[in-house]
C-alpha positions in Angstrom: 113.3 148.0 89.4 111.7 148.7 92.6 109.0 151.2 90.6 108.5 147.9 87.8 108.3 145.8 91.3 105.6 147.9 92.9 103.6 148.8 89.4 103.4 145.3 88.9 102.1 144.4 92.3 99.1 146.8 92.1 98.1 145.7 88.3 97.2 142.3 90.9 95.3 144.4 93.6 98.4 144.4 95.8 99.6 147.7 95.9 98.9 147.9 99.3 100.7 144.8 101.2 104.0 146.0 99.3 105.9 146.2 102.6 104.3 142.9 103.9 106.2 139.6 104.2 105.3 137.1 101.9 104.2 134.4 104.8 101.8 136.6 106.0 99.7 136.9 102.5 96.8 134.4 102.1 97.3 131.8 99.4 95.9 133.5 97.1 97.7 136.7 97.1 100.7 134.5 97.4 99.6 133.5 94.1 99.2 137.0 92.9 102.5 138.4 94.0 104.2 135.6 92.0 102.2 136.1 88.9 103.5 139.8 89.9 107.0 138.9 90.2 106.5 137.4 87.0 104.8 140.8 85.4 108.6 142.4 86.2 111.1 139.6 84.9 109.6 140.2 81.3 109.6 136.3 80.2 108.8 135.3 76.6 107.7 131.7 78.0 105.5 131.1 80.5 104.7 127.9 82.5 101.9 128.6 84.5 99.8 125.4 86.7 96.1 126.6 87.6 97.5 130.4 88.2 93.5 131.0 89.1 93.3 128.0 91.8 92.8 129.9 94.8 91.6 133.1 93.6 87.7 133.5 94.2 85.4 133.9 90.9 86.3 138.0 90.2 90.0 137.4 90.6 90.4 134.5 88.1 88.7 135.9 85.1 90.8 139.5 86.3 94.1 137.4 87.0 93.4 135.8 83.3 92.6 138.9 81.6 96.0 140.2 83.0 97.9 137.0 81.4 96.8 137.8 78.1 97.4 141.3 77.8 101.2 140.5 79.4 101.4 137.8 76.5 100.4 140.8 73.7 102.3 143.5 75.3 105.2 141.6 75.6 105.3 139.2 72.6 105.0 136.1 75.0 103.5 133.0 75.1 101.8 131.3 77.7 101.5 127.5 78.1 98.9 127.6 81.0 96.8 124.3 82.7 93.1 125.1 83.6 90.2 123.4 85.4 87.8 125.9 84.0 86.3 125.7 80.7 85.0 128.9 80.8 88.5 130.6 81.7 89.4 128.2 78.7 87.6 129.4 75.8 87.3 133.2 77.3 91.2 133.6 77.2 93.4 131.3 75.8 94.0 131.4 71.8 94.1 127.0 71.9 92.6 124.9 73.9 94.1 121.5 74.0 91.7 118.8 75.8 93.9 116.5 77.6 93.2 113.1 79.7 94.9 110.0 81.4 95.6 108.5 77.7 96.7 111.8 75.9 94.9 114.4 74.0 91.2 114.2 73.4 91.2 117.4 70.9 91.5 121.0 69.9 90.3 123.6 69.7 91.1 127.4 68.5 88.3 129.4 70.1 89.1 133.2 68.5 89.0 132.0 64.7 86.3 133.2 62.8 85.0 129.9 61.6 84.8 128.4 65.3 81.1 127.3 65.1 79.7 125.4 68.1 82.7 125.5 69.2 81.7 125.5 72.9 79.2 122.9 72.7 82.5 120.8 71.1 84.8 121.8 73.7 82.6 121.3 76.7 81.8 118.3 75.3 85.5 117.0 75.0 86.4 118.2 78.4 83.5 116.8 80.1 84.2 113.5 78.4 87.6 112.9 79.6 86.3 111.9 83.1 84.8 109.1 81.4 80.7 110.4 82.6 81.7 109.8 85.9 80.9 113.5 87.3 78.3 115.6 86.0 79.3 118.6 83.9 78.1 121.2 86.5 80.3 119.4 88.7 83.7 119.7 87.1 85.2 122.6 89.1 85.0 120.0 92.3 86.6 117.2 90.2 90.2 116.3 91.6 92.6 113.2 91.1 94.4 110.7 93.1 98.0 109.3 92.7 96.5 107.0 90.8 94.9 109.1 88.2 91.2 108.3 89.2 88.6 111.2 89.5 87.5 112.1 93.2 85.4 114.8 94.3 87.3 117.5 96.2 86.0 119.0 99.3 84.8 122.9 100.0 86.1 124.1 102.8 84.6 127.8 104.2 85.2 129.2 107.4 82.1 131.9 108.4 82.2 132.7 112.0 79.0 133.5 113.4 77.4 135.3 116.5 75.7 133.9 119.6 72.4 133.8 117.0 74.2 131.7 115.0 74.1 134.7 112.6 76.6 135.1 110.3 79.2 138.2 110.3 82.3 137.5 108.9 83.7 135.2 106.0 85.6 135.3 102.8 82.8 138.2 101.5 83.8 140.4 104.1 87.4 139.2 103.7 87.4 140.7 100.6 85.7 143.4 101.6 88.7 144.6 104.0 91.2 143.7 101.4 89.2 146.0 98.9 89.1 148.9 101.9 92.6 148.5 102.2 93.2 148.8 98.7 91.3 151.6 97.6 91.3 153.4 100.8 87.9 154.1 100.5 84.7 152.1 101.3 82.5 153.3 98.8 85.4 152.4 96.3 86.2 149.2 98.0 81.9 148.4 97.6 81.7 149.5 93.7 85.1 147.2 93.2 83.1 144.3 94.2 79.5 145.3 92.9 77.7 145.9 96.5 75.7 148.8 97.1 77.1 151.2 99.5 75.1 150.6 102.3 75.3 146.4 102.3 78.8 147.0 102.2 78.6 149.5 105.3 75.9 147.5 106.7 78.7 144.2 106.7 81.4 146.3 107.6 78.8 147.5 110.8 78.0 143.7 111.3 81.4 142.4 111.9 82.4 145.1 113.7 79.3 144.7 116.9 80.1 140.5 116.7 83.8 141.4 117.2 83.2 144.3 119.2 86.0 146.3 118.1 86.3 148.8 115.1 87.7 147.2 111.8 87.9 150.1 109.6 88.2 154.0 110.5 87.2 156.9 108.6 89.5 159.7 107.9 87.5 163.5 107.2 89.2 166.3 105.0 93.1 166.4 104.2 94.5 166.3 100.9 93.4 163.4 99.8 89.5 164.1 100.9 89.3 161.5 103.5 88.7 157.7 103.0 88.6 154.7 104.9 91.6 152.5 106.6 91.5 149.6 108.5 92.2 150.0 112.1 95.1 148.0 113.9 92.3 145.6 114.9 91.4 145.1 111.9 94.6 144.5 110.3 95.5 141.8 113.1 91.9 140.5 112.8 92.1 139.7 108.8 95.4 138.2 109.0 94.4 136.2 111.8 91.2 134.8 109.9 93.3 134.3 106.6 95.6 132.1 108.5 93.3 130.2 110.2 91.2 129.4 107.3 94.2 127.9 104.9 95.4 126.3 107.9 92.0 124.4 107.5 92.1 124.3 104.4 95.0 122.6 104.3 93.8 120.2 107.2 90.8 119.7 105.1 92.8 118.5 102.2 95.0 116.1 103.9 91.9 114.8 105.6 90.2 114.7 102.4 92.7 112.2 100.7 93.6 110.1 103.4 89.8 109.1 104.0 88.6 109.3 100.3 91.3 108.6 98.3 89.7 105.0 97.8 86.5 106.7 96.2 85.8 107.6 92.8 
């Protein structure tokens, strides 16, 4: 079990926080290691609300492609809710286009005869909110108790230097996570489709604003050397991870208490 446990972690690009407490994951890796924990009770059903909600734009369509090939593997199905339309017709084998007063329509994307089918899809999805938001809008679309459509807030947390130059953020979040995961920076770099050199060249960034090493670089050995994250750098990114869903979260609260009135 423990073997299916970790196997399953590192499908979702946590191999590395195995021996990590839960509380101290960001939200979305929360997310992941659930999914994860998921992976390793083999279900036949699964119930899954907006599994890509806080997962930035790489790790949903990954996240999703990992769904499906658990569903075929496993002879599963997969009854899933999604915001996106394009994680909708890119994934799932129905689409069912639901609002307020039931369902608008649907839609089997993977059948051969499925001819503008996205124009019809988008066109039902987008048409539930009534032409209140426009289409290119729809990710930031959110609903009160009262079923009305609100626009959600964005909150990012970059902090910047004494320029007011930017040197750390969710990019070179990820960036660490990646390091830390690969144990390599070049790897880490090609994983997210930076050059080599931006990637060192953030990494080098951070590092003079902070002024203290985030990553170290280990020569020779068995392995042929690699990156890791220093003990600064671990305290560092789990220090930024909290404090951003801690606004986040603020942010939300906020967000429906002041707006909740608005459409």
């Amino acid at each position: 079990m423990k073997k299916e446990a970790f196997d399953a972690l590192c499908s979702v690009g946590l191999g590395s926080r195995k021996d990590d407490n839960f509380q101290q994951l960001s939200e979305g890796q929360k997310q992941l290691c659930l999914l994860a924990r998921t992976f390793v009770l083999k279900r036949r059903l699964l119930l899954l609300d907006e599994p890509e909600s806080a997962l930035d734009f790489r790790l949903r369509y990954e996240t999703m492609g990992l769904l499906r090939t658990y569903v075929a593997k496993n002879n599963a199905a997969a009854l899933v809710t999604l915001h996106d339309p394009s994680l909708a017709l890119n994934y799932c084998d129905t689409l069912l286009v639901l609002s307020g007063c039931g369902l608008l329509g649907e839609l089997q994307p993977f059948l051969p005869d499925f001819q503008n089918g996205t124009a019809s899809f988008l066109h039902l999805w987008y048409n539930q909110f009534n032409n209140t938001f426009h289409p290119q809008r729809r990710e930031t679309a959110d609903h009160d108790k009262g079923g009305r459509c609100l626009l959600k807030a964005v909150t990012r947390i970059t902090f910047c230097d004494d320029n007011d130059e930017k040197f750390f953020g969710e990019g070179p979040c990820r960036l660490l996570h990646a390091i830390e995961e690969t144990g390599s920076l070049r790897s880490a770099a090609i994983s997210m489709g930076l050059a080599y050199t931006k990637a060192l060249r953030i990494i080098k960034n951070a590092e003079a604003a902070l002024g203290f090493p985030l990553t170290t670089r280990c020569v020779g050995g068995k392995s042929g050397g690699g990156s890791t994250l220093t003990p600064q750098g671990k305290e560092w990114l789990t220090k930024y991870e909290t404090y951003r869903d801690a606004c986040v979260h603020a942010n939300r609260k906020l967000y429906l208490e002041i707006f909740s009135d608005k459409r």
